[in-house]
PyMOL CGO cylinders between C-alpha atoms (Angstrom):
from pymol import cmd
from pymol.cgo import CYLINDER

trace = [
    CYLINDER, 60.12, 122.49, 12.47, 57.06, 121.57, 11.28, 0.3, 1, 1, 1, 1, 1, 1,
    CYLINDER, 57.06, 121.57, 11.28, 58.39, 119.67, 8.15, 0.3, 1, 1, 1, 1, 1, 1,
    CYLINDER, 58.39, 119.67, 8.15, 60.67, 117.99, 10.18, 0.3, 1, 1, 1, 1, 1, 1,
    CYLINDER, 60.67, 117.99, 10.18, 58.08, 116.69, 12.72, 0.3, 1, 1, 1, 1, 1, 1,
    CYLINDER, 58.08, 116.69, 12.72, 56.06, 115.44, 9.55, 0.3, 1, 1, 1, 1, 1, 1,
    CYLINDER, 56.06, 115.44, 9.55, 58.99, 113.65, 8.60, 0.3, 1, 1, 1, 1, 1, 1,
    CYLINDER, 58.99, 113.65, 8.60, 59.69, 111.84, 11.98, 0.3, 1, 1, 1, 1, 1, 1,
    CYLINDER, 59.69, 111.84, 11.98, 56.36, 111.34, 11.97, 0.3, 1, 1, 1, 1, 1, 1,
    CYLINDER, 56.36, 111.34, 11.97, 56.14, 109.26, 8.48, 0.3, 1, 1, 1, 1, 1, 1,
    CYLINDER, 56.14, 109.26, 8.48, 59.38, 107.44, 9.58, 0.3, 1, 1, 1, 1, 1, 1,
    CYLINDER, 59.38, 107.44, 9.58, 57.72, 106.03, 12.40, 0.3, 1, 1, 1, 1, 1, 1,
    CYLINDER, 57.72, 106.03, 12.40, 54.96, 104.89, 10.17, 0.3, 1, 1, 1, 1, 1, 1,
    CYLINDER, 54.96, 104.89, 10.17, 56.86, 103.16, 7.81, 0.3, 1, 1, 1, 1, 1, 1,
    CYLINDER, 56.86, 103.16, 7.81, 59.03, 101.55, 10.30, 0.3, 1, 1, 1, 1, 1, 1,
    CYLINDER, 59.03, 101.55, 10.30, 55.66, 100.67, 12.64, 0.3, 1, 1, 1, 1, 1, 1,
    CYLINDER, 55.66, 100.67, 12.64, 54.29, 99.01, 8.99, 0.3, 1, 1, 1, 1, 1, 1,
    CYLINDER, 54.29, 99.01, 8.99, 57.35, 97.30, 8.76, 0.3, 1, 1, 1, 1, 1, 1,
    CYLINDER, 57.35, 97.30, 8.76, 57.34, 95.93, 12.04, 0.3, 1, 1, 1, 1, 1, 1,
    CYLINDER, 57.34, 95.93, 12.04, 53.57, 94.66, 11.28, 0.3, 1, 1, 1, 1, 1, 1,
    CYLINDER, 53.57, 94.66, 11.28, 54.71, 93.08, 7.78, 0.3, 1, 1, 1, 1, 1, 1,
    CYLINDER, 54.71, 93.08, 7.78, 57.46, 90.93, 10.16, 0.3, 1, 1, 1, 1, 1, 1,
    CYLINDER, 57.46, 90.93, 10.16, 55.52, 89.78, 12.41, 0.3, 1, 1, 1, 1, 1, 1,
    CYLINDER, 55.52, 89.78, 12.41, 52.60, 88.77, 9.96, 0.3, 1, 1, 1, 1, 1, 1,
    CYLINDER, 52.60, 88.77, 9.96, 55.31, 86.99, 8.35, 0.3, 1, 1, 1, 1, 1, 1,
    CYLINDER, 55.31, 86.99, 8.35, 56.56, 85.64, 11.69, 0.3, 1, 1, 1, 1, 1, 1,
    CYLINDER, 56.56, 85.64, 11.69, 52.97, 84.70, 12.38, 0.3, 1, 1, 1, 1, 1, 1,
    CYLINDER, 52.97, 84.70, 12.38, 52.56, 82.81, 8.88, 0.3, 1, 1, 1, 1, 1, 1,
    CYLINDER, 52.56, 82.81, 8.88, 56.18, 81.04, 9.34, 0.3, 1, 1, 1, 1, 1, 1,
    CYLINDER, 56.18, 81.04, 9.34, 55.26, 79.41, 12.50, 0.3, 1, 1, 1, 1, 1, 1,
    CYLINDER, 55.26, 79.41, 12.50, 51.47, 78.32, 10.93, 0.3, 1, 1, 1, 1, 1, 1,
    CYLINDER, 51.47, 78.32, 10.93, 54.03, 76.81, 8.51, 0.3, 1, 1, 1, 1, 1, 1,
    CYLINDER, 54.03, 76.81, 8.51, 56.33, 75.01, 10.87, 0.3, 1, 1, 1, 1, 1, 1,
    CYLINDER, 56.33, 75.01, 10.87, 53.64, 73.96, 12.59, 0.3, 1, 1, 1, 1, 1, 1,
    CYLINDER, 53.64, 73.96, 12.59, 51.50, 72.54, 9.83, 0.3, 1, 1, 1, 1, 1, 1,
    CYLINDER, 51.50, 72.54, 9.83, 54.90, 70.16, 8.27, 0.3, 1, 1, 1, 1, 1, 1,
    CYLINDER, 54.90, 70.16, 8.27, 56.03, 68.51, 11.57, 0.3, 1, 1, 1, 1, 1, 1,
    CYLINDER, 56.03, 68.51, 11.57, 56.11, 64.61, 11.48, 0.3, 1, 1, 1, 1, 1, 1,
    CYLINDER, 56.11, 64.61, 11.48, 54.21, 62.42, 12.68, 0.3, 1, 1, 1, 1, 1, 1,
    CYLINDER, 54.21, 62.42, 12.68, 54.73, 58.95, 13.79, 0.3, 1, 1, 1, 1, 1, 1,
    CYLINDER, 54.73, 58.95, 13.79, 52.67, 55.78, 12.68, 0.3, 1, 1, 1, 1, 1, 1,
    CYLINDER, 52.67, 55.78, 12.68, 52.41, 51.89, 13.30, 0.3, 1, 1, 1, 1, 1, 1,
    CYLINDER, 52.41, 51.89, 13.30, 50.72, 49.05, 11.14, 0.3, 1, 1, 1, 1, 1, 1,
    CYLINDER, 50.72, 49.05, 11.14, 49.15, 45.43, 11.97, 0.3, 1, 1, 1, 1, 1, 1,
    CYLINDER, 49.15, 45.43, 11.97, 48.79, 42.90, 9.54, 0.3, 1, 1, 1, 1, 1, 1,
    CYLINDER, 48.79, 42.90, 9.54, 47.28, 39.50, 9.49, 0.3, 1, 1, 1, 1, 1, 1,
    CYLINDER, 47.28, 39.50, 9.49, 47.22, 36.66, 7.50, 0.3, 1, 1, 1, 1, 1, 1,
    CYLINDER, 47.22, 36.66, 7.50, 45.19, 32.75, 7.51, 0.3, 1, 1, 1, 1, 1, 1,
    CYLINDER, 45.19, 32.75, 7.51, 45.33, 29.59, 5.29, 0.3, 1, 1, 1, 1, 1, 1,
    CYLINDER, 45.33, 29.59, 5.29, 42.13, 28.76, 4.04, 0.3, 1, 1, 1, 1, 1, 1,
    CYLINDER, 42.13, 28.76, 4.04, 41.57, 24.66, 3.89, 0.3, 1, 1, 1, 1, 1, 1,
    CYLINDER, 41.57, 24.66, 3.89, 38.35, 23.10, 1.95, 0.3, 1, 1, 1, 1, 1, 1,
    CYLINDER, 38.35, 23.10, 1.95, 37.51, 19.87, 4.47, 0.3, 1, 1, 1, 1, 1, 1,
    CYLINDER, 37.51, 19.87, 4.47, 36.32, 16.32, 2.75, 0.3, 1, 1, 1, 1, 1, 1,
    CYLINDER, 36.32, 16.32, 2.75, 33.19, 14.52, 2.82, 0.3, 1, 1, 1, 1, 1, 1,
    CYLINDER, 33.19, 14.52, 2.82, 32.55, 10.66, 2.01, 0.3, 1, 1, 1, 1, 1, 1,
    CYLINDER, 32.55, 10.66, 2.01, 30.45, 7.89, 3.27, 0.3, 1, 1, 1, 1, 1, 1,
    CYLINDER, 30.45, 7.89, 3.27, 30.95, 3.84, 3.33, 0.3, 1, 1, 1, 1, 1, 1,
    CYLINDER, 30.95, 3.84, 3.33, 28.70, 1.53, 3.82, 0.3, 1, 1, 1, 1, 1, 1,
    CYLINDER, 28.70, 1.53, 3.82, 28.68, -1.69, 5.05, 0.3, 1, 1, 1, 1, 1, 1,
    CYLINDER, 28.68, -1.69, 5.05, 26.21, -5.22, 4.81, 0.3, 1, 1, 1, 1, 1, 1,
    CYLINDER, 26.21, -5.22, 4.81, 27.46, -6.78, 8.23, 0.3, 1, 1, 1, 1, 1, 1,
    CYLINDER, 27.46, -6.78, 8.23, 28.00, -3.80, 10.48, 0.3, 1, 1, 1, 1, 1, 1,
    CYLINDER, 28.00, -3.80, 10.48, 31.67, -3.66, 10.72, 0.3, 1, 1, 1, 1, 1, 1,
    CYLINDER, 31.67, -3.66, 10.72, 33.30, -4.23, 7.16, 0.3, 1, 1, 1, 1, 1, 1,
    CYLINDER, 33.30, -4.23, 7.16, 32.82, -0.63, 5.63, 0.3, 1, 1, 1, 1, 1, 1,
    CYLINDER, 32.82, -0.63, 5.63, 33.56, 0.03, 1.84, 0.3, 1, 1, 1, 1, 1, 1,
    CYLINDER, 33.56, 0.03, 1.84, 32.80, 2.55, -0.81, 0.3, 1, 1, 1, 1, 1, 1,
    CYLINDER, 32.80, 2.55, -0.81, 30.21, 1.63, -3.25, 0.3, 1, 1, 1, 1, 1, 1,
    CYLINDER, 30.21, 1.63, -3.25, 30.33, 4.39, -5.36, 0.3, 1, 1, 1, 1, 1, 1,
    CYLINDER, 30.33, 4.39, -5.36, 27.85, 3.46, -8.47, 0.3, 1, 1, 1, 1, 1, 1,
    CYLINDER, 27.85, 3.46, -8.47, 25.41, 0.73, -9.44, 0.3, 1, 1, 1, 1, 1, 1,
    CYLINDER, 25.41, 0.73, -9.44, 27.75, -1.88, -10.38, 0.3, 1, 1, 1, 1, 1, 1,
    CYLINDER, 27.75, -1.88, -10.38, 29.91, -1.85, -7.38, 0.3, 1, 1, 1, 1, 1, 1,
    CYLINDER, 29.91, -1.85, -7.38, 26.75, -2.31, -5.40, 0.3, 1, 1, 1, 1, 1, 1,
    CYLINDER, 26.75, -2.31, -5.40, 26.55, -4.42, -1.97, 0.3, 1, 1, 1, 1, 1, 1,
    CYLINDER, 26.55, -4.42, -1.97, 24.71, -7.38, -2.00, 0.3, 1, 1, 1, 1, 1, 1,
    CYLINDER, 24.71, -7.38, -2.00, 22.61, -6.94, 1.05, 0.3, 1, 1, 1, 1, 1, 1,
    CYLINDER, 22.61, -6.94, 1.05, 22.33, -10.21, 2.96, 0.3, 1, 1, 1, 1, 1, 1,
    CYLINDER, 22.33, -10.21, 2.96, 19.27, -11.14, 3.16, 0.3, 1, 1, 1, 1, 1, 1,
    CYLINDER, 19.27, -11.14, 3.16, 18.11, -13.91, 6.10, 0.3, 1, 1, 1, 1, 1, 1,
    CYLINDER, 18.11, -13.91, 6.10, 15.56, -15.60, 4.13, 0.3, 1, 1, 1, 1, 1, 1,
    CYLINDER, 15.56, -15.60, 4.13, 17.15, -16.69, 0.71, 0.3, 1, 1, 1, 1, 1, 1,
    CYLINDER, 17.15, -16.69, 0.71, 15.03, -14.30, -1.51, 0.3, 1, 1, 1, 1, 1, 1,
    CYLINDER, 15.03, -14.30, -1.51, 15.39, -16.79, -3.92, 0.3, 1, 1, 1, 1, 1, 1,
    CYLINDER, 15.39, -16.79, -3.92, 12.94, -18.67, -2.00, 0.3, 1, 1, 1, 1, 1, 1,
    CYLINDER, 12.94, -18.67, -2.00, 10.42, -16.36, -1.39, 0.3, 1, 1, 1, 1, 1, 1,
    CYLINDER, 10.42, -16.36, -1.39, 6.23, -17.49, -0.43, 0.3, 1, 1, 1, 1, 1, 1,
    CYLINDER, 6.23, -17.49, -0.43, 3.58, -15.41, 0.07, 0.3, 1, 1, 1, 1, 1, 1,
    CYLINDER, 3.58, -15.41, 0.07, 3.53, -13.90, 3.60, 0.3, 1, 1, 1, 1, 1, 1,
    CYLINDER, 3.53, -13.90, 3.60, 7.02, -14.41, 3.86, 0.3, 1, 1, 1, 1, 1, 1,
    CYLINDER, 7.02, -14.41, 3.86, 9.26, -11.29, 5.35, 0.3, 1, 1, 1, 1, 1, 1,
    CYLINDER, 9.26, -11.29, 5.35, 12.86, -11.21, 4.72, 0.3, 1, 1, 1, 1, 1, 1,
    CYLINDER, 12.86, -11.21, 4.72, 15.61, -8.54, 6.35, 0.3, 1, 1, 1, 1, 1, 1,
    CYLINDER, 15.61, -8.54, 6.35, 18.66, -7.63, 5.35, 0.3, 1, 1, 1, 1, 1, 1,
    CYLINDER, 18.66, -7.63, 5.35, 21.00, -5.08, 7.28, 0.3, 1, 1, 1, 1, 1, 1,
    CYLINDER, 21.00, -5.08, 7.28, 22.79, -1.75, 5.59, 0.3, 1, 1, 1, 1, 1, 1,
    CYLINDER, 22.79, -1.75, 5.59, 24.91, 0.20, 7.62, 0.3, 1, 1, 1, 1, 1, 1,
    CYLINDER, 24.91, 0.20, 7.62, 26.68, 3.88, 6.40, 0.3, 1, 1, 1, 1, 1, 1,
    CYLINDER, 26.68, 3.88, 6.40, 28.88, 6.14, 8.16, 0.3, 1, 1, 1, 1, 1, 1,
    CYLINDER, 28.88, 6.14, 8.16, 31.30, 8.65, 7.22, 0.3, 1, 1, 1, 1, 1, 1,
    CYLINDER, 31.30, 8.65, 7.22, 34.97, 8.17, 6.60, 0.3, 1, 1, 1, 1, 1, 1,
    CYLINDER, 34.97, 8.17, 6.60, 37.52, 9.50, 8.31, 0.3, 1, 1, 1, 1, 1, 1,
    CYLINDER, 37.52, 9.50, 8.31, 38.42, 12.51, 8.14, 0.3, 1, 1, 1, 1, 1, 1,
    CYLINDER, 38.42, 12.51, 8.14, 35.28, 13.69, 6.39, 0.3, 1, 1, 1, 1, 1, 1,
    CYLINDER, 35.28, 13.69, 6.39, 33.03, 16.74, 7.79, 0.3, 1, 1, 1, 1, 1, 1,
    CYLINDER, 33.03, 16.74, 7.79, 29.31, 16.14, 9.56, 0.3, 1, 1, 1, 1, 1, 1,
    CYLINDER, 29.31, 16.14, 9.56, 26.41, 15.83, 6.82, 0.3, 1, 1, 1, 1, 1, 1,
    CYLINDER, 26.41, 15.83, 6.82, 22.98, 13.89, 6.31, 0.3, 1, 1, 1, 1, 1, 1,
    CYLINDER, 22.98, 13.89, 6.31, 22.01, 10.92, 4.52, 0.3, 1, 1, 1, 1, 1, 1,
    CYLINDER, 22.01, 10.92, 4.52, 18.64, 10.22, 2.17, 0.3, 1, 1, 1, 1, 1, 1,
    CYLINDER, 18.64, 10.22, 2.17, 17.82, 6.99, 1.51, 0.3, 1, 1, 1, 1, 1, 1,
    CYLINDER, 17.82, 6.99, 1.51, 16.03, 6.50, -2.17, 0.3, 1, 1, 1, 1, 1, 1,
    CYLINDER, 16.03, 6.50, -2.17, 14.46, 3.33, -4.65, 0.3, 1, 1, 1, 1, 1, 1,
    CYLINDER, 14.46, 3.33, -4.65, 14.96, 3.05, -7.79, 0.3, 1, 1, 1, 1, 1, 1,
    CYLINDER, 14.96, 3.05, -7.79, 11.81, 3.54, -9.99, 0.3, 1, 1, 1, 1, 1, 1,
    CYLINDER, 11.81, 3.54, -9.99, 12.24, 0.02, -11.70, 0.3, 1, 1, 1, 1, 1, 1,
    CYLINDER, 12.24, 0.02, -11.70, 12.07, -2.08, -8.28, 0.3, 1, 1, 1, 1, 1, 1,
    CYLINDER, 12.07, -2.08, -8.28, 8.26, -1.61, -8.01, 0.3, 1, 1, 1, 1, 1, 1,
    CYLINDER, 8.26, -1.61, -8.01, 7.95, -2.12, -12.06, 0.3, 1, 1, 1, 1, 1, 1,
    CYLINDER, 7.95, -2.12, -12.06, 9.98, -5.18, -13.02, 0.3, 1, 1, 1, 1, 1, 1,
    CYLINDER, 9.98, -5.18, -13.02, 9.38, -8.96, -12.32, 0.3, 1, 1, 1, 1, 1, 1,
    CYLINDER, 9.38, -8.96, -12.32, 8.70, -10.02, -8.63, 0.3, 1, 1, 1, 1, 1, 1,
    CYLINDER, 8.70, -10.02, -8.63, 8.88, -6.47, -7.64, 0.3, 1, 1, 1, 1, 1, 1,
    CYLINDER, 8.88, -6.47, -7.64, 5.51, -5.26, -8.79, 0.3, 1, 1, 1, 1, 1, 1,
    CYLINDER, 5.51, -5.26, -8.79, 4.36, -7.67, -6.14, 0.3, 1, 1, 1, 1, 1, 1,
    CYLINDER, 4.36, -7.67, -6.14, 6.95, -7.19, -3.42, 0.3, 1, 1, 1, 1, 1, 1,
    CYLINDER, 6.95, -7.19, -3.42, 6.42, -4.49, -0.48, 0.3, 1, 1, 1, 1, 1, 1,
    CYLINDER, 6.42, -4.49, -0.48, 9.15, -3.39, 2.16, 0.3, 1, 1, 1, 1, 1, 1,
    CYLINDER, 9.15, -3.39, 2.16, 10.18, -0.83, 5.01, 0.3, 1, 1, 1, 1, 1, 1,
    CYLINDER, 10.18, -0.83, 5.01, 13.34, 0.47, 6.51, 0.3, 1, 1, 1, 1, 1, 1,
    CYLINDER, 13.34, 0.47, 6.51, 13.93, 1.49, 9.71, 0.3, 1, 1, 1, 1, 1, 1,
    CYLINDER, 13.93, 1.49, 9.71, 17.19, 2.86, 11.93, 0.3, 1, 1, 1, 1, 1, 1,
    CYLINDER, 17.19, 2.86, 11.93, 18.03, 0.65, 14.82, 0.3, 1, 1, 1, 1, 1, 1,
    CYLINDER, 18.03, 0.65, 14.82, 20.74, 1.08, 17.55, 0.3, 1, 1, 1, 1, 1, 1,
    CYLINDER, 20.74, 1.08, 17.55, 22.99, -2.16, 16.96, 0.3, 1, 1, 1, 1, 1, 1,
    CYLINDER, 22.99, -2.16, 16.96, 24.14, -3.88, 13.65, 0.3, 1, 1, 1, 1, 1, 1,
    CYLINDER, 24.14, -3.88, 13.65, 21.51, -5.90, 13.83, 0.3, 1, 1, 1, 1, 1, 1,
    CYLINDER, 21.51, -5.90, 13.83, 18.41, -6.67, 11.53, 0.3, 1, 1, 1, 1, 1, 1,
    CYLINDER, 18.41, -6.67, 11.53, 15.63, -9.48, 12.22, 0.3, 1, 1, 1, 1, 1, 1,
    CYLINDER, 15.63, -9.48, 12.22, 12.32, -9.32, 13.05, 0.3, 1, 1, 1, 1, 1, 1,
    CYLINDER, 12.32, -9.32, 13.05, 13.03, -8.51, 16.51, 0.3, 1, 1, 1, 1, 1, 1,
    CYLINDER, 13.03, -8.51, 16.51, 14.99, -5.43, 16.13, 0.3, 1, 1, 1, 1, 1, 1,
    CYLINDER, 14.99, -5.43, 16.13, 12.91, -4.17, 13.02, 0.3, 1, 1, 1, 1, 1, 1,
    CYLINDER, 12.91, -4.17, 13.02, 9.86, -4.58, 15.16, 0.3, 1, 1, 1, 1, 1, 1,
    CYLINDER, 9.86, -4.58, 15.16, 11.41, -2.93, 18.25, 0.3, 1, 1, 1, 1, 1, 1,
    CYLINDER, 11.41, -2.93, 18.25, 12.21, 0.24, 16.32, 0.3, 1, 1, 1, 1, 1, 1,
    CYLINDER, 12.21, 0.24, 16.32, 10.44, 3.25, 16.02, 0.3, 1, 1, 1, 1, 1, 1,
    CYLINDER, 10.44, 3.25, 16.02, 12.53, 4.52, 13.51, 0.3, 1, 1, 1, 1, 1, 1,
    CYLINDER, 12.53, 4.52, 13.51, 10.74, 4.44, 10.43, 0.3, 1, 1, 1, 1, 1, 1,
    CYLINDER, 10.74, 4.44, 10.43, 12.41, 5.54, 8.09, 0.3, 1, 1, 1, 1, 1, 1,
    CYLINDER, 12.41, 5.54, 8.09, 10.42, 3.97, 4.86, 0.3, 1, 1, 1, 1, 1, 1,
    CYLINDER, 10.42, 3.97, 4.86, 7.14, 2.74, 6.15, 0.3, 1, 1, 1, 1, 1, 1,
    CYLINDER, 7.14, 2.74, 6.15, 6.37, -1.49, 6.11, 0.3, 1, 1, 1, 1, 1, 1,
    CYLINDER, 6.37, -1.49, 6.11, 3.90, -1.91, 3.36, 0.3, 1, 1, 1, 1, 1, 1,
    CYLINDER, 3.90, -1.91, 3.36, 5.16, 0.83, 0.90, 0.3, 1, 1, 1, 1, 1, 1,
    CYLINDER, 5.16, 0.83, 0.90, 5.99, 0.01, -2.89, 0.3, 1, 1, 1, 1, 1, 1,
    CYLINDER, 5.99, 0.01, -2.89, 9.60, -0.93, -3.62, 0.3, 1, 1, 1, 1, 1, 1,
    CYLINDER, 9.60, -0.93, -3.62, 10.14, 1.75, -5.64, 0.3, 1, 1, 1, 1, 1, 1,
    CYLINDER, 10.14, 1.75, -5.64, 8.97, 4.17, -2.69, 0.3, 1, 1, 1, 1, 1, 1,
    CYLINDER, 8.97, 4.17, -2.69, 11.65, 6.65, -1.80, 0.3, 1, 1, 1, 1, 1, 1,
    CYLINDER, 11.65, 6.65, -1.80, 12.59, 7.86, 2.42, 0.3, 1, 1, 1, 1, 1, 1,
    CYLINDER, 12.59, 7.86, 2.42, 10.82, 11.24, 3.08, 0.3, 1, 1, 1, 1, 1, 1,
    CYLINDER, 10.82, 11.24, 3.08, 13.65, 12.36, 5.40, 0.3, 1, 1, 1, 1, 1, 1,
    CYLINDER, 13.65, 12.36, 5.40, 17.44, 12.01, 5.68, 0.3, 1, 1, 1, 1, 1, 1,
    CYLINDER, 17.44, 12.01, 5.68, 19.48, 10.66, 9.09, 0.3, 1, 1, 1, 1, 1, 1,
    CYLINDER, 19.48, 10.66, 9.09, 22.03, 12.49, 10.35, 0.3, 1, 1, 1, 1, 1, 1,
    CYLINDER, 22.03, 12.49, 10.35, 25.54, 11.45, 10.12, 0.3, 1, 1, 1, 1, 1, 1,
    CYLINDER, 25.54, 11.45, 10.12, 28.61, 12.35, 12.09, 0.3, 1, 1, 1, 1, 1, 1,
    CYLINDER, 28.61, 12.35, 12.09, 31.95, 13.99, 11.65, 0.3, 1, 1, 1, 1, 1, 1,
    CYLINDER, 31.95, 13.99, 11.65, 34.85, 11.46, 10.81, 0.3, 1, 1, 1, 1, 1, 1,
    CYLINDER, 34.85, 11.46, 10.81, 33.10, 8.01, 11.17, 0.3, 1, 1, 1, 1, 1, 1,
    CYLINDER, 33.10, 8.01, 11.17, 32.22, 8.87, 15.52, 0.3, 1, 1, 1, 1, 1, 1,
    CYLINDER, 32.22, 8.87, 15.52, 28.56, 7.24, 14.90, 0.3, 1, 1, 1, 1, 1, 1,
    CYLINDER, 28.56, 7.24, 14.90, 26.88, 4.88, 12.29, 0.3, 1, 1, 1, 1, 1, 1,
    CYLINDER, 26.88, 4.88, 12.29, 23.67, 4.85, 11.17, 0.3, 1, 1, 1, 1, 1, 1,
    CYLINDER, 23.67, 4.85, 11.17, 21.95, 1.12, 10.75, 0.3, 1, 1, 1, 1, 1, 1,
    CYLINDER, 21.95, 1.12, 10.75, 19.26, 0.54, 8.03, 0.3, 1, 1, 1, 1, 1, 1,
    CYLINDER, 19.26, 0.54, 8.03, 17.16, -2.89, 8.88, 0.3, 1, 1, 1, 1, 1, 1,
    CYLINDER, 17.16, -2.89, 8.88, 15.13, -3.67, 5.18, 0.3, 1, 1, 1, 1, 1, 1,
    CYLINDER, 15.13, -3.67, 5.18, 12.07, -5.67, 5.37, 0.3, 1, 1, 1, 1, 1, 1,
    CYLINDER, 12.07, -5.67, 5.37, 11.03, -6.72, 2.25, 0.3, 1, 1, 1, 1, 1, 1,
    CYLINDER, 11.03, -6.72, 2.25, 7.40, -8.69, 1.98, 0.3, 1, 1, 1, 1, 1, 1,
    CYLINDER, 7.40, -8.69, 1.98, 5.72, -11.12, -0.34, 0.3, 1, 1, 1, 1, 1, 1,
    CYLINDER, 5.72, -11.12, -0.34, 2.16, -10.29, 0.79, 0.3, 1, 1, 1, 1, 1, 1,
    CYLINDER, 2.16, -10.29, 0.79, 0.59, -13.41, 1.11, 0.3, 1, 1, 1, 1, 1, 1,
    CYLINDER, 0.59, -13.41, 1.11, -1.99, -11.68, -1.41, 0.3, 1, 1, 1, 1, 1, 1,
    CYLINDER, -1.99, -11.68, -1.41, 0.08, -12.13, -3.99, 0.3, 1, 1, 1, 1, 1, 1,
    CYLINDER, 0.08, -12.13, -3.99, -1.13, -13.97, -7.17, 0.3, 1, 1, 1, 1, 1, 1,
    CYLINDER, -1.13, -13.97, -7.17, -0.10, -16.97, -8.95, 0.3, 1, 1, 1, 1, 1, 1,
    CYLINDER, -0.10, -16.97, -8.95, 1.72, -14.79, -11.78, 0.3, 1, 1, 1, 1, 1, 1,
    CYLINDER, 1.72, -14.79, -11.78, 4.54, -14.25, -9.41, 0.3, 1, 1, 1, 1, 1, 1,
    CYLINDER, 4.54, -14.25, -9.41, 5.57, -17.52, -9.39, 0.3, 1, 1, 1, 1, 1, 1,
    CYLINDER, 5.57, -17.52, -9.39, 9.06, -18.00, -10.62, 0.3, 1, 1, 1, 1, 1, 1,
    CYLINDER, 9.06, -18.00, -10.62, 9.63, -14.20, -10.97, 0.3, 1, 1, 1, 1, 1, 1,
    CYLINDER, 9.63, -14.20, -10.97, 12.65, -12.30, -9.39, 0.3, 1, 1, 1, 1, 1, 1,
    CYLINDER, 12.65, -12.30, -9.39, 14.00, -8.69, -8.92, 0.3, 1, 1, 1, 1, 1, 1,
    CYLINDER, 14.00, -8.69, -8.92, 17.13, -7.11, -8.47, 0.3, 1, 1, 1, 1, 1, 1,
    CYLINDER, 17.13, -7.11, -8.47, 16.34, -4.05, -6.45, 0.3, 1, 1, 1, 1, 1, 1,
    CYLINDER, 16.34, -4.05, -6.45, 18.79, -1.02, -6.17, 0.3, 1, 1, 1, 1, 1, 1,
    CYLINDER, 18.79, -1.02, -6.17, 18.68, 1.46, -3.68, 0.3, 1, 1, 1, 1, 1, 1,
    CYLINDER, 18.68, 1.46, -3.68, 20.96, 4.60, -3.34, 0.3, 1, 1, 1, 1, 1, 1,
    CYLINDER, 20.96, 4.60, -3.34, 22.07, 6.65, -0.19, 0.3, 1, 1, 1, 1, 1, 1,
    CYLINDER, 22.07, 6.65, -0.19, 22.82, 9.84, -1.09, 0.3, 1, 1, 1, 1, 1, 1,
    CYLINDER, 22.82, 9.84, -1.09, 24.68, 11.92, 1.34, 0.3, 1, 1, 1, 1, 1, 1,
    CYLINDER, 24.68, 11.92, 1.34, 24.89, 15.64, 1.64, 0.3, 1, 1, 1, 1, 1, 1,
    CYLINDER, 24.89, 15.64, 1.64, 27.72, 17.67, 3.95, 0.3, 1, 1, 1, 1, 1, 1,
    CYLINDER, 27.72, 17.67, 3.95, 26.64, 20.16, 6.38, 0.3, 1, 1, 1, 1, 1, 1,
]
cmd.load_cgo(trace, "trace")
C-alpha cells in the first residue's frame, strides 16, 4: 500500500508540473499575441512653390517719363533751368531727377552718389551743389528752398556723395523726387572762365 500511495503520489506531481508547464506556455502565448497585433496609422504631407521676386528702378528727368538708365553712357541728361552752358558767378541752376521702382519689383532703398571726377575736372573744381527730396515733380528755387529734405547739403563739393539712402516702394506705388542745385559761387576766379564739366551721378538701389 505504501508503494502504491508513493506512486499516486508522484503521478500527481508530474501531472500538477505539467499543468504548470501549460499554462506558463499559455501565459507566454498570449504575451505573444498580444505583443504582434496591428496597429493602424495616418500621414500628412505638404508641399509649396518657392518664387524669387524682382527688383529694378527707373528714373526719370521730367517727373512722369520713367526709363532705365542702366550705365554711364545711357545716362539722363538732367534738365537744367539755367543753360549751364551759361553759367556766372553766383548763379544757381536746378535740375529735377525722379526714381521709382518698376512694376512688379519688391520694396528697397535708394543711395544717391558723385562721381570722384566732378569735383576734379574743368568747371567742377569750382562748382558746388545740394540735393534735396521734395513732394511734387518739381525743382526751382522755390521748392528746393521749401524742402527740408536734405539729402546732399547746398555748398558741398560735386564730387560729395548722400550720407543716407530714401526709401522706395513696392511696384512703382510712390516716387522719390531729387531737386539738384548746382552753384557757381560768385567767389569763383577768373580761371573758370570758359571751363565746363560733365558731372555723373549714380543711384544705386538696394531691395529690402
Amino acid at each position: 500500500m505504501a508503494r502504491k500511495a508513493t506512486r499516486d503520489a508522484r503521478r500527481r506531481a508530474l501531472r500538477w508540473r505539467r499543468l504548470r508547464a501549460v499554462l506558463a506556455g499559455g501565459v507566454v502565448l498570449g504575451i505573444g499575441a498580444a505583443a504582434t497585433l496591428a496597429a493602424w496609422n495616418d500621414t500628412e504631407h505638404t508641399t509649396a512653390t518657392l518664387t524669387a521676386g524682382t527688383f529694378g528702378i527707373v528714373g526719370a528727368t521730367n517727373g512722369t517719363t520713367f526709363t532705365e538708365h542702366a550705365s554711364a553712357g545711357a545716362a539722363a541728361v538732367l534738365n537744367f533751368q539755367v543753360a549751364p552752358t551759361a553759367m556766372a558767378p553766383g548763379t544757381t541752376t536746378y535740375a529735377l531727377f525722379s526714381v521709382r521702382t518698376v512694376n512688379p519689383s519688391i520694396a528697397g532703398s535708394v543711395l544717391l552718389t558723385a562721381t570722384d571726377a566732378n569735383a576734379t575736372t574743368g568747371l567742377g573744381q569750382y562748382l558746388t551743389y545740394g540735393v534735396r527730396t521734395v513732394p511734387a515733380a518739381q525743382c526751382d528755387a522755390t521748392t528746393f528752398g521749401a524742402s527740408t529734405a536734405t539729402v546732399i547739403p547746398p555748398g558741398s563739393p560735386l564730387g560729395a556723395d548722400a550720407a543716407s539712402s530714401q526709401s522706395l516702394s513696392a511696384n512703382g506705388a510712390s516716387t522719390v523726387n531729387y531737386c539738384f542745385a548746382v552753384t557757381l559761387p560768385s567767389t569763383a576766379p577768373n580761371a573758370a572762365q570758359g571751363a565746363s564739366v560733365t558731372p555723373t551721378w549714380q543711384f544705386t538701389a538696394t531691395s529690402s
